[in-house]
Residue, then its C-alpha position, 0 to 999 in steps of 0.5 A: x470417490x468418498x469424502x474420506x477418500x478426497x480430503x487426505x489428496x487436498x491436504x497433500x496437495x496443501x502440505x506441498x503447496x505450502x512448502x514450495x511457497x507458503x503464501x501461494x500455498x496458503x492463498x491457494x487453500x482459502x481459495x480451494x475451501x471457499x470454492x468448495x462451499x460454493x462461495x468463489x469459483x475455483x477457476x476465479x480463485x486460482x488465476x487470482x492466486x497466480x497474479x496475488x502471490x507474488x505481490x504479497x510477497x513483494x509486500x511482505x518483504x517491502x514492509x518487512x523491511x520499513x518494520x526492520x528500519x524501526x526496530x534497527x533504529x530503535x535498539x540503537x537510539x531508543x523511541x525518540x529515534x523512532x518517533x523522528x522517522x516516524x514524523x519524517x515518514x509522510x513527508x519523505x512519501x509526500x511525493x510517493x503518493x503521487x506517483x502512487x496515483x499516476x501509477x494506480x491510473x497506469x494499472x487500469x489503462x494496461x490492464x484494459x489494453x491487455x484484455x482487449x490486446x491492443x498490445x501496441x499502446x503499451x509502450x506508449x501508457x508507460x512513456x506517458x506514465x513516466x513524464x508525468x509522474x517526474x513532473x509531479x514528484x521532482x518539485x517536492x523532492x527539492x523542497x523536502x532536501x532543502x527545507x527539512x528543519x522547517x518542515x519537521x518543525x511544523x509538527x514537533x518541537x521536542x528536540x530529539x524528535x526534531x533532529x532525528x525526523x529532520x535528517x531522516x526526512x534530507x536523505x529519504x527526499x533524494x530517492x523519493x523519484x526512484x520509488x516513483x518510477x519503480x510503482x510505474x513499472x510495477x503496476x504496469x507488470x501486473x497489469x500484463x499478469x506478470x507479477x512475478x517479475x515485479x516480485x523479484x525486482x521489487x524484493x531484491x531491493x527490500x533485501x538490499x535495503x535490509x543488508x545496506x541498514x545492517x551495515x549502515x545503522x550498525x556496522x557504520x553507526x549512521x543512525x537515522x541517517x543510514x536507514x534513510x541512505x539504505x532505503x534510497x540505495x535500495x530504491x536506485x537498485x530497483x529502478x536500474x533493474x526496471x529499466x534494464x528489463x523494459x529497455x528489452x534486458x534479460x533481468x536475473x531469475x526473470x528473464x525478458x519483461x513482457x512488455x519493452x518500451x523503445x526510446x524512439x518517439x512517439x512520447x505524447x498522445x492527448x487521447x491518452x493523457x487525458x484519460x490517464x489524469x482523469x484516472x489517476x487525479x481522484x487516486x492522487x488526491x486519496x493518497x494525498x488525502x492520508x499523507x496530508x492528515x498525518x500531519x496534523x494527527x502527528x502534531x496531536x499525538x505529538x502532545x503525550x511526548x515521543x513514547x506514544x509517537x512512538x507507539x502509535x507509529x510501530x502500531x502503523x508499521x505492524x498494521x502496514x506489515x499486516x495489510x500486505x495481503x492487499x498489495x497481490x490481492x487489490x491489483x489482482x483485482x484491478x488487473x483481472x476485473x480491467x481485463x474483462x472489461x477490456x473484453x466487454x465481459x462486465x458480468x465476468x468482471x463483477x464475478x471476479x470482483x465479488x470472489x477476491x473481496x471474499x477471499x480477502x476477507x477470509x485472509x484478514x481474519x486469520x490474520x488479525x487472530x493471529x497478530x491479536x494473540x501475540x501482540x506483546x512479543x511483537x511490541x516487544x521487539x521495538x520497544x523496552x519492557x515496562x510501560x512502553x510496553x504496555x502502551x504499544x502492545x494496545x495500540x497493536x491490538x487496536x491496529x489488528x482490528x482495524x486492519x480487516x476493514x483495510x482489506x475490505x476497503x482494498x478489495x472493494x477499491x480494486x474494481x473501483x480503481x479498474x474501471x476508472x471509478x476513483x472518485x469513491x475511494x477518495x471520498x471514503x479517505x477524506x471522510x474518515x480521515x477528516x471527518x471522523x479520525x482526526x477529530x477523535x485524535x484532537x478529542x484526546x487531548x481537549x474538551x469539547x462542549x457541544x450545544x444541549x450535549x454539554x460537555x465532552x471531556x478528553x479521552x486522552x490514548x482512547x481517542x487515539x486507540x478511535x483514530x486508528x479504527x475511524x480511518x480504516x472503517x468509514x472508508x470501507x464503508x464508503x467504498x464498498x457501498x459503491x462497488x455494491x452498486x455496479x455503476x463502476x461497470x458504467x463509468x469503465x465504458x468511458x475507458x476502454x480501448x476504442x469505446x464510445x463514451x458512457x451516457 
């Protein structure tokens, strides 16, 4: 067959790919043309289509939902509102990030289980998983609900500001748990290759959490207070929904989970505790690593006043919406690269891995093109016209370019995080955070004189616009340069089901 004759097949294949779902139609299609110039293979390409696509789709309607919060918000109350929420953020999730942890460590623990089909330790990684993320996460949640003024106050003392964080920061803690155990059981459905169930069970909630803001924020007039209430509404919604479906319930346009868990005992297995913390530990700390650094990054900005809190926190929340991609394809990758490790296959799984970093690279520059092109009517949504304006849409702009190195740090961590190799995504986060983005931030508002350089002066927004590129760019760096390496394939020995330990 011609190749005249071959390309009108592949259009209609995607032109009905696209319009039955347009992100496996679009991820589908990068794969296919990468495929065909011999970067990826299609087979590869395809099965991490299959278990991508509706995680993205989760993310996009997740974050979705986080970026409708803050225009709701701010079409009400204006860019102190804004600015509030987005103070409060990194505490209400303080304890997300460790149940984040714990869930990335549930991931690979599946995964590895489910390729080598010892199917009858499942139950018992998710009952661990549980018990140990409600011992991290419920001592955080009672201190944000009881001390909230204080905490807000450690970072801002404007008074809009304060107030707004604060509220926001009372009613989010209450719900911090459920979106604790609702990562559980997500990562522990695509560890099976079951994305799709926790597509929908995620997604209805972020659809919930959308219709419950609409009628809390406008309807009742609640404010800061009913974003947070609709977020934790939201969050009991999917967690009730999880637990229907692994207590072996027949869940709405799903159907039965393939994984159950039983109620009955056994709950403890030391074996597996301890590879489960040894996991998680490392993926723990770089999550705590970002959280902990927005602190003192916010106390910075905080210094120009809340109309540039306010933009660089709609620049996180864009870049955030942006960085989906990486919620189907950095699991995929944790998921299929665990698989064949579980199998023993390490040539297969660094094939794997090696493909989905480049279609993720692929995917984040048509992204970043297109958001870069319409940054201002995107900033125009959150904010008035006028300077505001102007500040937000560089601060988008900035955050579109930064996102691309996200994606690579994303794809790169993927294996890392399969194999039990998370130490080096926590290294590349605590270096770019603390080494490079923090002080760029503070070199923003002070001068800094550095012995036979002389004096620094401040780079006033310029720093910030560096902060936003630092803390994406150095850990890509770090973390790539490790999966390049494949000793991540040595450290996996230590953590496959029935393995002997690695020298």
């Amino acid at each position: 067959m011609s190749r005249s004759a071959r390309i009108p097949r592949a259009v209609v294949r995607f032109l009905s790919r696209v319009l039955r779902n347009p992100v496996e139609g679009v991820l589908w299609y990068v794969g296919m043309l990468l495929a065909r110039a011999g970067y990826v293979d299609a087979h590869r390409a395809e099965r991490t289509t299959e278990l991508a696509w509706p995680r993205i789709v989760t993310g996009i309607a997740r974050m979705s939902k986080s970026v409708a919060d803050l225009a709701m918000v701010g079409a009400v109350l204006g860019s102190g509102a804004v600015a509030g929420i987005g103070l409060a953020t990194p505490f209400a999730y303080l304890a997300g990030t460790l149940g984040g942890g714990i869930a990335g460590g549930t991931i690979a623990l599946v995964s590895q289980r489910f390729g080598a089909e010892q199917y009858g330790e499942l139950d018992l990684v998710v009952k661990q998983s549980v018990w140990v993320t409600l011992l991290l996460t419920l001592p955080l949640t009672v201190v944000f609900f009881l001390f909230p003024h204080e905490l807000i106050g450690l970072i801002a003392t404007d008074p809009v500001m304060h107030t707004h964080g604060a509220t926001y920061l009372q009613v989010m803690s209450v719900g911090t748990i459920f979106i604790d155990l609702n990562l559980i059981g997500s990562r522990t459905l695509v560890g099976v290759d079951d994305s799709y169930a926790a597509m929908i069970v995620r997604g209805s909630g972020a659809v919930a959490n959308i219709a419950f803001n609409a009628v809390f924020i406008f309807g009742l007039g609640w404010g800061v207070a009913g974003a947070a209430l609709g977020s934790v509404l939201a969050n009991v919604l999917v967690t009730g929904l999880f637990v229907y479906g692994f207590l072996g319930g027949r869940v709405p346009f799903v159907g039965r989970f393939p994984v159950t868990v039983s109620l009955a005992g056994p709950y403890f297995d030391r074996s597996l505790t301890r590879d489960l913390v040894e996991i998680s530990t490392p993926i723990i700390f770089t999550n705590l690593t970002w959280s902990t650094a927005q602190f003192p990054l916010l106390a910075i900005i905080a210094v120009f006043g809340p109309e540039v809190v306010a933009a660089f926190i709609v620049a996180q929340r864009v870049r955030g919406l942006m960085d989906t991609p990486n919620w189907g394809l950095n699991l995929a990758s944790s998921s299929l690269v665990g698989q064949e490790l579980g199998k023993g296959d390490e040539l297969e799984a660094g094939a794997y891995g090696d493909d989905i970093l480049r279609i993720t690279l692929v995917v984040y520059l048509v992204i970043a093109a297109a958001v870069f092109s319409f940054a201002e009517p995107i900033a125009a949504v959150f904010v008035e016209p006028g300077d505001s304006l102007a500040l937000t849409t560089v601060f988008v702009q900035v955050a579109t370019i930064s996102v691309i190195f996200n994606g690579l740090n994303g794809a790169a961590s993927g294996p890392l995080n399969a194999s039990g190799d998370t130490r080096w995504p926590l290294y590349g986060r605590l270096l770019g955070l603390y080494g490079f983005a923090l002080p760029a931030a503070f070199l923003g508002t002070t001068a800094v004189t550095i012995p036979f350089l002389g004096t620094i002066p401040a780079l006033g927004i310029a720093g910030l616009y560096a902060a936003l590129m630092l803390e994406t760019v150095v850990p890509a760096a770090v973390v790539y340069y490790r999966f390049s390496t494949d000793r991540w394939k040595v450290v996996s020995r230590s953590y496959r089901p029935e393995a002997p330990a690695a020298d």
